[in-house]
N, C-alpha and C positions, 0 to 999 in steps of 0.2 A: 681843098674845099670838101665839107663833111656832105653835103646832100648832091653832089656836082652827077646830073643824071635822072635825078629825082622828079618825077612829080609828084604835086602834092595838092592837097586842098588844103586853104582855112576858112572856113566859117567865123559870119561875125566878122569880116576883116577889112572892114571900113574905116574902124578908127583904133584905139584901144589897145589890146595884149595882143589880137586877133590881127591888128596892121603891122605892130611890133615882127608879128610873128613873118608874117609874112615880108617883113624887109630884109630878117636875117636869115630866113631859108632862100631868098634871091640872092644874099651873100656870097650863100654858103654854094652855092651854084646850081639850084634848084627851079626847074618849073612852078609856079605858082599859078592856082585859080583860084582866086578871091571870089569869094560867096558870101550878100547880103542882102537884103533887103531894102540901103539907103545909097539909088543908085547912085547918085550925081558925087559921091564921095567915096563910092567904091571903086567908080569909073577912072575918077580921077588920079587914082593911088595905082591902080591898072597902069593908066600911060603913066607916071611919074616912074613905076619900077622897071618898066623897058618891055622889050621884046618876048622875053620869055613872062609875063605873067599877062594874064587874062582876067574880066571881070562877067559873073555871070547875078543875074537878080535870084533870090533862093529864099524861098520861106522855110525853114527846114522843117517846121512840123507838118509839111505839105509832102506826101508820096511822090506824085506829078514833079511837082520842084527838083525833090532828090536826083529824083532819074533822071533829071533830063539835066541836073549837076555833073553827073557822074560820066551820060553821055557827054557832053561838050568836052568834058576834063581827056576824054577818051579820041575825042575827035581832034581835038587842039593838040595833045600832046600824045597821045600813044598806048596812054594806059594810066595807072594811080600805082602811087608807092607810099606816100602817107597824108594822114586824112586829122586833120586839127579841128576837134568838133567845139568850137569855142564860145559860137552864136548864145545870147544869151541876156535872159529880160530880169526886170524885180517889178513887185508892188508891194509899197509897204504897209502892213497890217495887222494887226494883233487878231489873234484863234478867235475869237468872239466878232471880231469887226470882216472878216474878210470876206468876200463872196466868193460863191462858186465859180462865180465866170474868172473873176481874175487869180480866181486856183487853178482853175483850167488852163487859162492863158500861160501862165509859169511855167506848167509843167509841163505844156502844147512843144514850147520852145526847150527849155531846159536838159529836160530828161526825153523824149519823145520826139525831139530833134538830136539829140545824139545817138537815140537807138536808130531812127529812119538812117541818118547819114553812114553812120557807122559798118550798118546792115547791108546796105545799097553797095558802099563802097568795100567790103568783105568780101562780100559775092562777086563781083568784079575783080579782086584780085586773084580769088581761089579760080576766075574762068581763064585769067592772061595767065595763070601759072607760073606766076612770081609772087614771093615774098613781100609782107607790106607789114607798116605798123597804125596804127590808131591812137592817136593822143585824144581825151577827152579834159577838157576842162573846168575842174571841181571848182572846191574852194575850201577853206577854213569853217566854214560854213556848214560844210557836210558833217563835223565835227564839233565843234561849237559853235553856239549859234544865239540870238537875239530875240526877243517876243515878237519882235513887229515884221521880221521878215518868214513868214510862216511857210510859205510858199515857194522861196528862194532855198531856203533852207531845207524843203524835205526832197526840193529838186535835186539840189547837190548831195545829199544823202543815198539817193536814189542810183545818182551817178556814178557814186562811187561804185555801189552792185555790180550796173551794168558794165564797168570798166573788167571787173573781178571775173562775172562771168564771160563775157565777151574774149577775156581770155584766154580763159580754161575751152569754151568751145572751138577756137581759133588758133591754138597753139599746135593741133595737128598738120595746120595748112601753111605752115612757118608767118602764121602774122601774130604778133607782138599790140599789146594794148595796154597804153598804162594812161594817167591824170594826171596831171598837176592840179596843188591844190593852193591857189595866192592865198595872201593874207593881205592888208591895205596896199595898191597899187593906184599909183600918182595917174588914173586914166581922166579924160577930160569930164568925166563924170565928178568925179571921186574929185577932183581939183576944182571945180564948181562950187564942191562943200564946203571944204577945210577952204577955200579962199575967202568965203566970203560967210564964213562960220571961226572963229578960233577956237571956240571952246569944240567945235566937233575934233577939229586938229587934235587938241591936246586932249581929249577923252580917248580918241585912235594911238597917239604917240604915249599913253600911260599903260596901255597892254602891249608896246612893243618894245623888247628888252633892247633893240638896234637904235632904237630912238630916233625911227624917221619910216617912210613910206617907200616903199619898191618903187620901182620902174617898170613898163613893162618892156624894155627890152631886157630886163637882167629874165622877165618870166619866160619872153621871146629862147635866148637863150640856153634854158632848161628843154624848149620845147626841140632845139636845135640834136640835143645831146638824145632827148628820148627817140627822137628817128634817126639817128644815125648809128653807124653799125660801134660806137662806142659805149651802148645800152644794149649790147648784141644779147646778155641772158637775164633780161628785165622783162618781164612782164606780169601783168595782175597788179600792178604797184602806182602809188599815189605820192607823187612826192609833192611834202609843203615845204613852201618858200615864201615863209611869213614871219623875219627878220626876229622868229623867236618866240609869237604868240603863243603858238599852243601849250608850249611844256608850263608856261606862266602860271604860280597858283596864286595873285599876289597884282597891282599894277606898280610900276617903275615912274620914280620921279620925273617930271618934265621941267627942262627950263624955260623960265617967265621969258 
């Protein structure tokens, strides 16, 4: 087992890439503390994972929250070893339509919760005096991007900085920070649209040269390889796992 020993946090990990994540670092033989905000479904993925994983409530763009994340993570298991800051909102709206609050709110959570979390849980490891890593979770998004998500979009752009510099400051203290960055992932969000939308489906499946939508245990996955010591000389790095999007100058035919 690649994390067997580990503790870890993920944020966000109630439902989605973020529960994903957190099923395959239990796998992998890891501590988990599940951080969210929607308790009745964090809770419950708590007891479903057993023994070794805990659920804690966390507003991450909350100071108070963080710390007292970081403490429990500390009290329950012993210490942090890596930290999946994946917590993560949208609203959708075009540069002229959007407001302030709900630019705020984006980036409250987005970006400003992966600095607090990040920062919190850094400090903590540089004071146990062990080695840790930081996964942040971009997107495609941070890179190309749509009118109407303005907000999600300069979050994830943002993220990506802070992953770059978060790096470079933390590379003397042996901890490691990189992102991944999804492209369409099959989360119960994202399956809401394309189920009861086709044409969303097939506008998603004509910019993706794989011709279908991720998983998030294939993102879970990546997230497994970037903390464990098989990424041992990685860091500052964003890897996309978007079945082909990016490099796309062109969309790809869909079958009727």
């Amino acid at each position: 087992m690649q994390l067997e020993g580990k503790t870890a946090i993920v944020t966000g990990a109630a439902q989605g890439i973020g529960a994903a994540t957190a099923r395959e670092f239990i796998d992998e033989g890891a501590n988990v503390v599940i951080a969210d905000v929607q308790d009745q479904r964090g809770a419950q993925l708590a007891d479903e994972l057993g023994e070794r994983c805990r659920y804690t409530h966390c507003d991450v763009g909350d100071l108070d929250h963080v710390t007292r994340l970081v403490e429990k993570t500390c009290d329950w298991f012993g210490g942090i070893d890596v930290v999946v800051s994946n917590a993560g909102i949208n609203q959708n709206a075009e540069i002229l339509d959007i407001s302030e609050a709900d630019f705020d709110r984006v980036l409250r959570v987005n970006l400003k919760g992966g600095f607090l979390v990040g920062q919190a849980s850094a400090r903590k490891m540089v004071a146990q005096g062990r080695k840790g890593v930081i996964i942040n979770m971009s997107s495609i998004n941070a890179v190309v991007c749509s009118p109407h998500i303005v907000p999600y979009a300069v979050s994830k752009g943002g993220l990506n900085q802070l992953t770059a510099v978060m790096a470079l400051g933390l590379a003397k203290h042996g901890i490691r920070v990189n992102g991944i960055g999804p492209g369409s992932i099959e989360t119960e969000l994202l399956a809401q649209i394309v189920n009861t939308d086709p044409a969303a489906l097939k506008n998603i499946l004509s910019r993706t040269p794989m011709g279908r939508l991720g998983q998030p245990e294939e993102i879970a996955k990546i997230a497994v390889f970037l903390a464990s010591d098989a990424s041992s000389y990685m860091t500052g790095q964003t890897i996309y796992a978007d079945g082909g999007r990016l490099p796309l100058a062109y969309t790809v035919p869909v079958p009727a």
